[in-house]
N, C-alpha and C positions, 0 to 999 in steps of 0.2 A: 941295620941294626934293629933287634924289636925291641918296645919297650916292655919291662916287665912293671904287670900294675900291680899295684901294694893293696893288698887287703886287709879291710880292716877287721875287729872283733868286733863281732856284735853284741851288743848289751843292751840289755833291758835299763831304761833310767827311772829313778824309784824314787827321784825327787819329788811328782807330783803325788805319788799317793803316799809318801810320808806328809805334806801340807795338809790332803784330804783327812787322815788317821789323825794327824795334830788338831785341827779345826772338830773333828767330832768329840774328841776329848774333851778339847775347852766348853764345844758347846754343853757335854754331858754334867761339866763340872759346874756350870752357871745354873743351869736348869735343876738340877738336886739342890743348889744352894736357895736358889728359887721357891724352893715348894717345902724345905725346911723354913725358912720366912714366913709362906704362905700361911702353912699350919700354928705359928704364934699368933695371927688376927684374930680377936674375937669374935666369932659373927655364932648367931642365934639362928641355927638352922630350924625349919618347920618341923613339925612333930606332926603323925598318924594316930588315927583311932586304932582298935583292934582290925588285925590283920583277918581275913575272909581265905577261904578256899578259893584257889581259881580254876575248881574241875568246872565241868560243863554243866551248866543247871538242866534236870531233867525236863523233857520235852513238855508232858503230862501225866498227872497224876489222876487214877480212875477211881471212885469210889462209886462200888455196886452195891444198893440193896437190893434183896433177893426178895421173892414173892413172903415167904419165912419169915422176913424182917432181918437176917442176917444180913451183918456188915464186912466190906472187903475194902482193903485197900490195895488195888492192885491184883488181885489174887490172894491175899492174907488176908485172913479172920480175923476180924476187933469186935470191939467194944466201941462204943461212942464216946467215951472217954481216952480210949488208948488212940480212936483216931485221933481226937483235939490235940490229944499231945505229941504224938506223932509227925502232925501236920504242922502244928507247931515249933519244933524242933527244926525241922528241914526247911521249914519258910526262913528261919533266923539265919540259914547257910544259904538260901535261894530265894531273896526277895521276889524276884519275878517269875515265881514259880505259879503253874497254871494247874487245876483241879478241875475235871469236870466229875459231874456225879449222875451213874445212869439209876434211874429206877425201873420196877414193869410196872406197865402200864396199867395193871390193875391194881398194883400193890396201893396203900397208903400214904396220901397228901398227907397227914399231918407227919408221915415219919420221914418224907420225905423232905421236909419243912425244919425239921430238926437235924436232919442230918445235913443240908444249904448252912443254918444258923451255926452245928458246929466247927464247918468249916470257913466260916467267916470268923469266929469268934478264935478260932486257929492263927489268923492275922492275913491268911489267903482275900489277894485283893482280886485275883483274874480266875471266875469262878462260873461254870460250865452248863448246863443240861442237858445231856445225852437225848436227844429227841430221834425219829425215824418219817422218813417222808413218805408221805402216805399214797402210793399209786389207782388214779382214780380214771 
């Protein structure tokens, strides 16, 4: 005689991941409750100055006077006033911004002297002279 085996159905048991599902619930519902709490405490969060740009501060800034006496900043045309202000303006966005200032060599100490004084008086702290090594 054979025996005949009985087979069973298969099922999937869905008990542990209703405990799992139940347990994330509760924890969800603690945790909202939580941070609803949270937000009634008083607390006296720190406060900022004026917010700043956080582009990239430029590498160097060049001012050329020309044998002429003309003034450039960068390649642009100024005045000695429109650099101070200029330079000024962009120092208050880039503290650590750098200036050098080339002159020729023949041109004029005193305007070259003036033109150092207005870019210090710009607020420019990191300030340059374009010099050329002389091969001998």
């Amino acid at each position: 005689m054979a025996k005949h085996v009985k087979s069973e159905d298969v099922t999937i048991n869905l008990t542990p991941m209703i405990d799992v599902v139940f347990l994330l619930v509760i924890f969800f519902m603690v945790g909202s409750k939580f941070s609803e709490a949270e937000s009634r405490i008083k607390v006296n969060v720190p406060s900022v100055g004026e917010m700043r740009s956080l582009a990239r501060v430029p590498d160097e800034r060049v001012v050329a006077i020309g044998v002429d006496g003309t003034l450039t900043l960068d390649e642009t045309p100024m005045t000695m006033s429109q650099l101070t202000e200029t330079l000024r303006r962009e120092h208050e966005n880039y503290p650590g911004m750098k200036v050098a200032v080339r002159g020729e060599a023949s041109g004029s100490i005193q305007q070259m002297v003036e033109v150092l004084h207005a870019v210090r008086v710009a607020g420019v702290d990191q300030i340059g002279i374009a010099t050329k090594k002389v091969q001998r």
